[in-house]
C-alpha positions, 0 to 999 in steps of 0.5 A: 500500500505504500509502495503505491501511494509512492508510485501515485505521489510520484506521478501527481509530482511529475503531472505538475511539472508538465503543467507547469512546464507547459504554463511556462512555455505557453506564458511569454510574460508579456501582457498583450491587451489587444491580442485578437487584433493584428499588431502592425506597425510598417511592417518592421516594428510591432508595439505590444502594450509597454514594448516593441519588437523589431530587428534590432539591426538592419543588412544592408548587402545580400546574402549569398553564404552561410557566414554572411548569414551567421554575421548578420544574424549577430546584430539583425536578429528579433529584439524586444524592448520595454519602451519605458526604458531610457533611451538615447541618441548615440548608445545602446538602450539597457535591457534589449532581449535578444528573442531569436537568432534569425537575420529579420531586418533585410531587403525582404523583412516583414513581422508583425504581432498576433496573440502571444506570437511574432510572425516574421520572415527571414532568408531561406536556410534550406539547401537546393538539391544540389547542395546549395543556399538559394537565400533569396527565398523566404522562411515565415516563422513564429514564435512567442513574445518570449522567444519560444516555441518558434516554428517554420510556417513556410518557405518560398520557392521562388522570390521577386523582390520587385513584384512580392508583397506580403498582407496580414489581414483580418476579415470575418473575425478570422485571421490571415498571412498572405504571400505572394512571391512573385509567381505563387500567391499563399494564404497561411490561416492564422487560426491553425497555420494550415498553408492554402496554394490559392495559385502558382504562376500570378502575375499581379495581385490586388491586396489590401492594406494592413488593417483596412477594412474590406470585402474579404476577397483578393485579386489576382490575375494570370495568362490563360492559355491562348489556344489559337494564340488570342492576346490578354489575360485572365482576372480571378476573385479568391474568397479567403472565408470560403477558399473560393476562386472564380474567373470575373474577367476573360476575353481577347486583346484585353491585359490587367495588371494590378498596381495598388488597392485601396479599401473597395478600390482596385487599381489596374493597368488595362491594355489594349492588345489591339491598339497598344493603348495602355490606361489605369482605371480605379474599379469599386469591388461592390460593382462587380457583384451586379455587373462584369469586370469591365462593364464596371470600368469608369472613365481612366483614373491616368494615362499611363501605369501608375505604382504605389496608390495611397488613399488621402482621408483629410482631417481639414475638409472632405475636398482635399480627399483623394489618392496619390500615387507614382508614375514615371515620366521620362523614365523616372518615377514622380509623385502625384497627388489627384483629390477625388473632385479633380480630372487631372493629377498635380505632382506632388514631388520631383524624381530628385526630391525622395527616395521612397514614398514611406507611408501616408497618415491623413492628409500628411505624406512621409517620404524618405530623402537622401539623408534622412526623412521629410513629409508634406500635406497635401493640402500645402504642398509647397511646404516640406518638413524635415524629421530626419536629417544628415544620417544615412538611412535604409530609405524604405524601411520605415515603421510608424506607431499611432495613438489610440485616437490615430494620430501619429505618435513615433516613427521607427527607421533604420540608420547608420549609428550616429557617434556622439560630437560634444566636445566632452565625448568626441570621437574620431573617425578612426573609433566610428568603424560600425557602420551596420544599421541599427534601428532609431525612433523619433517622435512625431508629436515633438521630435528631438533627435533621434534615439537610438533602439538597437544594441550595438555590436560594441 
């Protein structure tokens, strides 16, 4: 009888070290109030109550071997940091955790917060039949807010950095991942993290924006099989509820390709295979419930190809509403910005004037410059303010956190370190070796210098 109370002790014993250990590994330590809600902060930054997690440092040269990876895995790896620690602008904050050992801040970096989980990309590490790193590729992992439990969720099998784009979307109450490559378009369901193949060989795709609110669906076109040599393409409605695809246009001599999405809005080129005709047209998702895909085309929104549409909501007056968006013009790309009442676009910037269109909050547009980051309001354009000046920065990795009441709060952005100059503390050009790029916060509402995020490699 004793012997098996032991027994029956002993197995109570271990049962609790389970729990335990299970309590412990499925606890990250961190409260997330807002955990059914998809934490999204410009891609490269999630802020998660008190902290942010982010790639604590940023490679900016490609990756072709493992010990380029090793090395760049040494600063650019998921960092977590409490935001009420002190910072400053020329050292390291106290207290970065170190979460995971992957490269997370490169060409192709994307992360976001769902629950108690990071979902992150990062090159792929597996190797070809041949033997070989393709590190072009890219791996989708998570893992807990405390850096455990951390998973593979997919691999690429092909990547276009200048066509793919990456989406984490909610709609229905569920919560999706959606990757497209360049050639194959995935939905990964967040609830279960079962991968669906919605296509292999897409040629454009119409998603939405982070947080928007939409219809659920996506687009997405293809070449159909031209039997008797017939010109154009086909375009495809996929259903992320229902996993549903149908064909909503496909007839000769007509070629879309997607552009941008806004809300309900589609942007697409449409081009006349017959007259070599070539317009962007804005088509509103609702209309294609009633009619078809081209019967629903309005008068073109553009006479040329346009890139990079975002929606202006102003604050000040519904008048100032409407889109900007890039088109090249004697082979260098400008910026436009046309209100909804108007017939015709008025160029906001100049080729020579940004590098990067970086996000848009309200009527304001930030964009990066040779040197730093600079923003106007499309209301007076003829005014530019700076942010950011005299450092060298990744000019399209920006990251951007609101207030509840959606106003800009600070803005995140990768920058080479900057070396304290006071008299007291100069250093000489000789002691300035680490030119790796770390990541930096300003805020908006009252902008000082810059502080810095990442920790350094000294």
């Amino acid at each position: 009888m004793k012997k098996f109370v032991k027994i029956f002790s002993l197995l109570l014993l271990v049962g609790f070290f389970s729990i335990s250990l299970v309590a412990c590994s499925n606890s990250s330590g961190i409260p997330n109030s807002k955990s059914e809600q998809i934490l999204y902060n410009g891609g490269i930054v999630s802020v998660v109550d008190d902290n942010i997690f982010y790639a604590n440092g940023y490679v900016n040269s490609d990756i072709t071997t493992m010990d380029e990876f090793n090395a760049g895995a040494e600063y650019s790896y998921l960092a977590r940091l409490d935001l009420n620690e002190e910072t400053y602008q020329y050292s390291s904050p106290e207290n970065v955790n170190k979460l995971n050992s992957e490269v997370l801040g490169y060409e192709n970096a994307y992360s976001f917060v769902l629950g108690d989980f990071v979902y992150y990309t990062s090159p792929n590490k597996h190797k070809t039949s041949s033997n070989e790193y393709v590190f072009t590729y890219v791996s989708v992992f998570k893992t807990r807010l405390n850096g455990a439990d951390t998973k593979e969720i997919m691999t690429t099998n092909s990547f276009d950095s200048a066509t793919s784009q990456f989406r984490a979307v909610q709609t229905n109450g569920e919560s999706y991942f959606i990757v497209f490559d360049g050639t194959a378009l995935n939905v990964i369901n967040l609830a279960n993290d079962k991968k669906t193949e919605v296509a292999s060989s897409v040629t454009s795709v119409a998603l939405p924006r982070e947080n928007a609110k939409f219809d659920g669906k996506i687009y997405y076109t293809q070449d159909k099989e031209n039997e008797f040599g017939q010109a154009g393409n086909e375009v495809f409605q996929y259903d992320l509820s229902n996993g549903e695809t149908r064909s909503i246009m496909n007839t000769i001599n007509n070629t879309i390709t997607f552009t941008g999405r806004e809300g309900d809005d589609l942007f697409f080129t449409r081009l006349n295979e017959t007259t070599k005709v070539s317009n962007t047209y804005k088509l509103n998702t609702q209309k294609l419930a009633t009619t078809g895909f081209l019967s629903a085309l309005e008068r073109p929104f553009y006479s040329a190809e346009i890139d990079n549409v975002y929606r202006i909501e102003s604050k000040t007056a519904d008048s100032f509403n409407g889109y900007i968006f890039e088109s090249s013009l004697s082979g260098e790309a400008q910026l436009f910005y046309k209100a909804d009442n108007s017939s015709e676009p008025a160029r906001l910037l100049a080729s020579e004037e940004y590098e990067s269109v970086l996000f848009v909050n309200n009527d304001l547009v930030f964009y990066s410059t040779e040197n730093g980051i600079s923003y106007k309001s499309v209301i007076m354009p003829n005014e530019t303010k700076t942010l950011v000046d005299e450092m060298t920065i990744i000019s399209d990795k920006v990251g951007y956190e609101k207030h509840e009441s959606g106003n800009l709060k600070n803005i995140y952005f990768y920058a080479q370190r900057v070396y304290d100059q006071s008299e007291e503390n100069q250093t000489s050009e000789e002691e300035q070796t680490d030119t790796n790029y770390y990541l930096y916060q300003i805020s908006f509402s009252s902008p000082t210098s810059p502080k810095l995020l990442g920790k350094t490699m000294d």
